[in-house]
C-alpha positions as CSV (number, residue, x, y, z in Angstrom):
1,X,1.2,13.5,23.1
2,X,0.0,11.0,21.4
3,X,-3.4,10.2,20.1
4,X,-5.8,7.6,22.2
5,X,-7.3,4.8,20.2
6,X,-10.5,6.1,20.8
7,X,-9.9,9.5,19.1
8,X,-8.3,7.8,16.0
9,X,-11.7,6.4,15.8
10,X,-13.3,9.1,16.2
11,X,-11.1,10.6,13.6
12,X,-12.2,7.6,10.9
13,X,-15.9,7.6,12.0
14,X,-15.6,11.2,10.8
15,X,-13.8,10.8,7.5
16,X,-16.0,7.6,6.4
17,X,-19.2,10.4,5.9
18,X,-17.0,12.8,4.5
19,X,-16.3,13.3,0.1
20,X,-13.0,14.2,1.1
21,X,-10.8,10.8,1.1
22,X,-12.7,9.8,-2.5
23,X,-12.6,13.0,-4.0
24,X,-8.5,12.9,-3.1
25,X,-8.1,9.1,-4.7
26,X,-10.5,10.4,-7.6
27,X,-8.9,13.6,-8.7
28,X,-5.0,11.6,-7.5
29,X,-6.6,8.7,-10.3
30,X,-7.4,11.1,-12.6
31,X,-4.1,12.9,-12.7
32,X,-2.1,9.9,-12.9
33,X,-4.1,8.6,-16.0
34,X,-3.3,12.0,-17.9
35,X,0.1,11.8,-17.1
36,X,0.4,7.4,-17.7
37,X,1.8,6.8,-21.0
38,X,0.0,4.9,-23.3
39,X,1.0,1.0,-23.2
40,X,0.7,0.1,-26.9
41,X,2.8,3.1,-27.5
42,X,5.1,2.3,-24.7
43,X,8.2,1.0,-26.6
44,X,11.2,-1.1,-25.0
45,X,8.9,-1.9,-22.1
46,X,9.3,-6.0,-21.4
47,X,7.7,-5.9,-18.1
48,X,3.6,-5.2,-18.4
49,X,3.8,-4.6,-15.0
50,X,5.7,-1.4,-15.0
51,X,2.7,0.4,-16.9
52,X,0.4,-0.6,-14.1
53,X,-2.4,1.1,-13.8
54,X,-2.9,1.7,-17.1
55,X,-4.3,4.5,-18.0
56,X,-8.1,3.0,-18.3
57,X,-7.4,2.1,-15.2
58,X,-6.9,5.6,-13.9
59,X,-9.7,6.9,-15.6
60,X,-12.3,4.1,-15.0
61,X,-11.8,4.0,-10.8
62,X,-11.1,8.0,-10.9
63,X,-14.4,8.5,-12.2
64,X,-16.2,6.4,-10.1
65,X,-14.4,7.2,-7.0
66,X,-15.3,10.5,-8.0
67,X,-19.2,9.5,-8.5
68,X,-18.7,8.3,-4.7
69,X,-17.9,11.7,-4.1
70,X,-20.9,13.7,-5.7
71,X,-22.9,11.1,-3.6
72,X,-21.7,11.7,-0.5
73,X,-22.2,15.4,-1.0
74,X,-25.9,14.9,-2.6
75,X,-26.7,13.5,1.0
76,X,-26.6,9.8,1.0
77,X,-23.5,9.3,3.0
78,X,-24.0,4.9,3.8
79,X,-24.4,4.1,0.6
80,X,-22.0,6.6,-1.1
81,X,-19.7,4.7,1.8
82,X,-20.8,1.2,0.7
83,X,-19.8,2.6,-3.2
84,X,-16.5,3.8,-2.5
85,X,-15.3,1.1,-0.2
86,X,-16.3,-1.3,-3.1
87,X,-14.6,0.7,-6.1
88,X,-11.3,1.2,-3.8
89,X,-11.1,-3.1,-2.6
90,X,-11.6,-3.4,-6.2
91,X,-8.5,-1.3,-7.4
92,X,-6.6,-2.5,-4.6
93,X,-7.5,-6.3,-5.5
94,X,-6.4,-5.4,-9.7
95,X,-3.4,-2.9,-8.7
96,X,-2.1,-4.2,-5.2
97,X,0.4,-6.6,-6.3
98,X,1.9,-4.6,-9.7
99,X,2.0,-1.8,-7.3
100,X,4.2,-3.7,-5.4
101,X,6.6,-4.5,-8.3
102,X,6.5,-1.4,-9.3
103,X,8.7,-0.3,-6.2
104,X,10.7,-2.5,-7.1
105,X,11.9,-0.6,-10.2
106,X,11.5,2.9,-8.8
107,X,7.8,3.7,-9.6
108,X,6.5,5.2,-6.0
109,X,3.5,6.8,-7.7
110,X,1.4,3.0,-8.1
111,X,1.8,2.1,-4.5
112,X,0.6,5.7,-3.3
113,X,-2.2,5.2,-5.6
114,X,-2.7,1.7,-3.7
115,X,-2.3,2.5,0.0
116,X,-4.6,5.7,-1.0
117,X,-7.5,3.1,-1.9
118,X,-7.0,0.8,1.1
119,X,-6.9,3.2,3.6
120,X,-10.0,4.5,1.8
121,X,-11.6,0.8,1.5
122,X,-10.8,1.1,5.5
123,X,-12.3,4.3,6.7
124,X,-15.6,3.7,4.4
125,X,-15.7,-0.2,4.9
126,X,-15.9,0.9,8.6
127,X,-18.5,3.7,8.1
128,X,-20.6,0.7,5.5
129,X,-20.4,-2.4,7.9
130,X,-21.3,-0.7,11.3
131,X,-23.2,2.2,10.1
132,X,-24.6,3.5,13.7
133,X,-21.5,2.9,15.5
134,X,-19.7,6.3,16.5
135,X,-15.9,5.9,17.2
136,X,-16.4,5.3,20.6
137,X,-18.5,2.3,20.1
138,X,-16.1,0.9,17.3
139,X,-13.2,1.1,20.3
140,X,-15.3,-1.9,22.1
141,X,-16.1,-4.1,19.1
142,X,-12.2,-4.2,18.3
């Protein structure tokens, strides 16, 4: 059967305390930038787009979405929340769109990357915004 709307919920009321969903983004960030080719050294490329996210890119939000991580295990689970839902809105606000052109041209990797970091700007936006509210209560404010 299908899940209720209340134990999806409950499901993301769980997640949004846990390191998991940033420690997947971080380490899935941090993979992709060791295997992104360098753009200067990129030749033939005409499209900028297709090197999206560059490799600083990678590293710079794998890291911190990482630092999220160690937070949320060193205890502070609201504001390691707060921290991740602001560094994955962030790479979803530089990388949304090329990820999106990227499809267009085969590259499946960026948008993965991107609906990684919103569904992980979701789950700890939730968990940020209405820190007291357990899924049940979240069912009657939506």
């Amino acid at each position: 059967s299908a899940p209720t709307t209340k134990q999806v919920y409950l499901v993301v009321d769980t997640l949004g305390t846990s390191p998991i969903p940033s420690a997947v983004l971080g380490t899935s960030l941090i993979l992709k930038g060791l295997t992104q080719p360098n753009a200067p050294l990129q030749a033939g490329v005409k499209n900028p787009v297709l090197l999206k996210p560059t490799r600083l890119s990678c590293f710079g939000f794998g890291a911190a979405n990482l630092l999220g991580t160690w937070m949320m295990i060193d205890g502070e689970p609201i504001n390691a929340s707060g921290f991740n839902f602001a560094w994955s809105a962030l790479y979803v606000i530089v990388n949304g769109k090329p990820s999106i052109s990227a499809l267009v041209h085969g590259r499946f990797s960026a948008l993965a990357l991107s609906g990684l970091a919103l569904g992980n700007a979701t789950i700890y936006g939730l968990k940020f915004f209405w820190p007291g509210s357990s899924g049940s209560n979240l069912v009657d404010k939506f």
